[in-house]
C-alpha positions in Angstrom: 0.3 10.9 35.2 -0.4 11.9 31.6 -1.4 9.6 28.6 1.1 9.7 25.6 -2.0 9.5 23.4 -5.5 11.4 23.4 -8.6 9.0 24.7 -11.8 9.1 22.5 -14.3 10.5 24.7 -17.1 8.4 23.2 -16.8 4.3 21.9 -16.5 4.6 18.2 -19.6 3.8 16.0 -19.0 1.5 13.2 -18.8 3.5 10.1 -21.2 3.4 7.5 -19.2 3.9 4.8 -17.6 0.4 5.8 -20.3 -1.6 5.1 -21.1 -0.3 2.0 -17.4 -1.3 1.4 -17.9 -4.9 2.2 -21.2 -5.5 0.5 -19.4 -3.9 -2.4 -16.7 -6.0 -2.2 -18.3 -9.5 -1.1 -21.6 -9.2 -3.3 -21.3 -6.3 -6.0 -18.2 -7.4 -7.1 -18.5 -11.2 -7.7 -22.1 -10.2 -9.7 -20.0 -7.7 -11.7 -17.7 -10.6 -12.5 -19.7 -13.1 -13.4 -21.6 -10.4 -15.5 -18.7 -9.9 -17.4 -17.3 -13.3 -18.4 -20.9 -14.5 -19.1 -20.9 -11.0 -21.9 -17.5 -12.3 -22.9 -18.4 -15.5 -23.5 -21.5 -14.5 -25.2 -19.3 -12.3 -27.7 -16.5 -14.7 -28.2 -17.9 -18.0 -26.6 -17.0 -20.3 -23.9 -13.8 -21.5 -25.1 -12.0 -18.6 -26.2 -13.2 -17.3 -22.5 -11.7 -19.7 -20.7 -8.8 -19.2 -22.7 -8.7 -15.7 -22.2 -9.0 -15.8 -18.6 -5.8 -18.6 -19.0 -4.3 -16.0 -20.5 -4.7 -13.2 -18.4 -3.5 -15.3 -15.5 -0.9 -16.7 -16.8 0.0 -12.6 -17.8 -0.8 -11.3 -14.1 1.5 -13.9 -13.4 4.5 -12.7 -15.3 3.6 -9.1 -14.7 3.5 -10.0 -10.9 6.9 -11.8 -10.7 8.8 -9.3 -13.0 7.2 -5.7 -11.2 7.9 -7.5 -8.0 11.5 -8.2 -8.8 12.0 -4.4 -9.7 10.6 -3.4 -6.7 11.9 -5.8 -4.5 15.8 -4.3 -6.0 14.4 -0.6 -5.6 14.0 -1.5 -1.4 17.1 -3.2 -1.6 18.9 -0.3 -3.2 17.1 1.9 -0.9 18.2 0.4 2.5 21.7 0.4 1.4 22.0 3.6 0.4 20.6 4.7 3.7 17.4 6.7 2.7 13.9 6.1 3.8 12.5 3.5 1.3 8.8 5.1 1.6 8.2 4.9 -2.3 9.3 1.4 -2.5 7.6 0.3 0.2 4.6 1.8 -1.2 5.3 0.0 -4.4 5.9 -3.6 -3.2 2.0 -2.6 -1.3 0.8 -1.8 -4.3 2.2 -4.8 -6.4 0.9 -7.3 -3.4 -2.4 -5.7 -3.5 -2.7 -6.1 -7.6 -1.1 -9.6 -7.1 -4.0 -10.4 -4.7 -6.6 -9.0 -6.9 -5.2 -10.6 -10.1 -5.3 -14.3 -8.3 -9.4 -13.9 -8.5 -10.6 -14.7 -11.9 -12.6 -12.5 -13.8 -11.7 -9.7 -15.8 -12.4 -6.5 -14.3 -10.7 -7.8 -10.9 -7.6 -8.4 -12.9 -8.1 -4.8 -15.0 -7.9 -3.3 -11.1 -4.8 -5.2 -10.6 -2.7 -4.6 -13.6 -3.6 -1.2 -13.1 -1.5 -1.3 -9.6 1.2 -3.9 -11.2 2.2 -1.6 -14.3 5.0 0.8 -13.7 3.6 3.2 -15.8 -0.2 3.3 -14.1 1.2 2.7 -10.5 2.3 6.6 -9.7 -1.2 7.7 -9.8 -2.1 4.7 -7.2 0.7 5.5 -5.2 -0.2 9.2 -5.0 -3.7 7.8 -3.9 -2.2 5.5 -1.5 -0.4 8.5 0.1 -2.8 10.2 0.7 -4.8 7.5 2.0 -2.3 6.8 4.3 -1.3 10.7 5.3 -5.6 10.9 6.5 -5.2 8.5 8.9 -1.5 8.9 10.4 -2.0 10.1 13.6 1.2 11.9 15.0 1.1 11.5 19.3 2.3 14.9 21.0 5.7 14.9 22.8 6.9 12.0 20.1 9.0 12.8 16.8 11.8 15.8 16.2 12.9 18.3 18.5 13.5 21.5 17.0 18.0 22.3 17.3 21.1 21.0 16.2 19.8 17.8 15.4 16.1 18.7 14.3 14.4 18.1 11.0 16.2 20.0 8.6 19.7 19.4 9.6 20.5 15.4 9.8 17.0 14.6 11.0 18.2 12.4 13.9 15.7 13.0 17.4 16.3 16.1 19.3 16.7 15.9 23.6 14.8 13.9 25.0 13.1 13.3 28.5 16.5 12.6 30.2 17.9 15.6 28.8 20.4 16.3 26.0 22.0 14.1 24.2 26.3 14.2 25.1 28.3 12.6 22.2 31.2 10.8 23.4 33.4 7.5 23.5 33.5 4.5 25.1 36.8 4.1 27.0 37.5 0.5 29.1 
């Protein structure tokens, strides 16, 4: 009996570009913050920091709610009309994963953030994202489109499958 998908050969090592991700993310990045708000503060002082960083939440905030709506009618739209929602689904990703990144405070977190909130600035995260994504799909052999009448190309609907062809008909009781 076949497997549907390959078997590694060897136990995968962890990778090394992993950790350097979570030391980045779990010590770099909270030094880089409070870097940045104690320069802030020094240039504008403590109050007008704190009221900054009020600011900029209460900003994310709005920017979160409002980019979220938009995309949240985009998938709507999307599934109605009966096309693959791919770009909104990527969008609503990317508006969680700014939303997420604009709850920490700090300023260069929340930079990151609006980056992937704004309409105008998301594209080039999306495109990003996609590609991202398109590295580490892995398609299985003997699974997706069979090439004929129904193939990819004409309506895109699945080909004949293991039981054989597929006979259109209707249901009489």
């Amino acid at each position: 009996m076949t497997q549907p998908f390959p078997v590694s050969p060897r136990p995968r090592r962890p990778r090394r570009w992993l950790r350097l991700l979570l030391v980045a993310a779990f010590v770099v990045v909270p030094l880089v913050e409070i870097w940045v708000i104690l320069e802030v503060g020094q240039l504008v002082g403590p109050w007008w920091t704190i009221a900054l960083l009020i600011l900029d939440s209460m900003l994310g905030a709005w920017l979160i709610r409002r980019e979220g709506a938009r995309a949240w009618a985009a998938l709507r739209e999307a599934l109605y009309s009966g096309r693959m929602p791919a770009r909104e689904i990527a969008d609503g990703a990317l508006i969680l994963i700014g939303g997420t990144l604009m709850l920490s405070p700090g300023f260069v977190l929340d930079i990151a953030g609006i980056i992937l909130i704004l309409p105008f600035t998301r594209p080039v995260a999306r495109r990003l994202l996609t590609k991202v994504v398109e590295r580490r799909l892995v398609v299985a052999p003997g699974f997706g489109f069979a090439p004929g009448p129904f193939g990819p190309g004409n309506d895109g609907r699945p080909g004949p499958g293991p039981e054989g062809p597929v006979v259109r008909g209707d249901v009489v009781e």
